[in-house]
Each structure stands twice: as C-alpha cells, then as structure tokens.
N, C-alpha and C positions, 0 to 999 in steps of 0.2 A: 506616501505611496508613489510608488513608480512606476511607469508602464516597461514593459523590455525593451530595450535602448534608449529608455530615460536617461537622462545626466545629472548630473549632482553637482554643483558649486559647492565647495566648503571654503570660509574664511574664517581662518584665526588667528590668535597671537602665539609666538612659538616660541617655547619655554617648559621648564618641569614646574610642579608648583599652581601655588593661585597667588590672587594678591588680592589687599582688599585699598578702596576708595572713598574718604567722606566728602567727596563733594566732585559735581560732574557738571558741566555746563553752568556754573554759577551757584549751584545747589547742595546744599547739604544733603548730602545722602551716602546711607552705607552698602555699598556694590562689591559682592565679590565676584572676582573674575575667575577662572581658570585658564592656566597653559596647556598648551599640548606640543606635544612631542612627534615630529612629523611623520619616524619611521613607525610607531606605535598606529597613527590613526591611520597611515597605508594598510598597514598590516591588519586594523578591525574591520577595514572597507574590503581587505578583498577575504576574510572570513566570512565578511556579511555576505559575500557572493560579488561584491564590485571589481570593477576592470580600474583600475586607475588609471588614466589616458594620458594627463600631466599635473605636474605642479610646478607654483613657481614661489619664491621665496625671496623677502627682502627685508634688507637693514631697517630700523627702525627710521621715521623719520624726526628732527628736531621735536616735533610735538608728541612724539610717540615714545611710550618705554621699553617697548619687545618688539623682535620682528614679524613681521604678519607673511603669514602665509595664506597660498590659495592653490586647494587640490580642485582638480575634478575629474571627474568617476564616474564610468558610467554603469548601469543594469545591461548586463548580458540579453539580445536579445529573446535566446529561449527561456530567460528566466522566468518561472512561475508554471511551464510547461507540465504538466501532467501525463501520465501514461495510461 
C-alpha cells in the first residue's frame, strides 16, 4: 500500500523467460527465478495507475547473468480520491 505520492523502487533482472538455480550461496537449492521485460512492467505500472518517473538499466556484471534493472514509480497524488 501506498499513500498518494508514494514511490515505488522495483529491481529486477531483465530478460523474457525464468531460469532455474541448484545452488545459491554455497547451497543446494532449487530457485526459480523470473525475467522481465522492462517495456511490459512500465506499461503494468502505469495501468496500475503509476507515473513512472525513471529507470535506469545495466549490463550484467562478471558475477551476474542478466541485466538488472531499476524502475521507480510513483502513486499520483490524487490517487485513491473519491467523490
């Protein structure tokens, strides 16, 4: 929940698809992950009613296997308004 002119941080990894992981930190385990697709989650955010203010988007690093990204968005302040 937001209040009106709340902001929103999203970080993800940017890709179509999921992927899966058996082991994380030294550990056996089974993780699946999900991609997203940057113009897809703009376009749910501002269905949702979100302003999307920026994003910014970057190459994977050496340790990383997708690019990450980071939107943020914010709630309209009349949002929730009633008449």
């Amino acid at each position: 929940m937001l209040r009106p002119g709340g902001a929103l941080l999203l970080a993800y990894q940017s890709g179509v698809g999921r992927r899966t992981s058996h082991q994380a930190c030294g550990y056996a385990v089974e993780l699946e992950a999900f991609l997203h697709h940057t113009p897809l989650v703009c376009a749910a955010l501002a269905t949702a009613g979100f302003r999307v203010d920026d994003r910014l988007e970057r190459a994977a690093r050496p340790s990383e296997r997708h690019p990450q990204v980071f939107v943020l968005a914010r709630r309209p302040q009349d949002a929730g308004a009633r008449a």
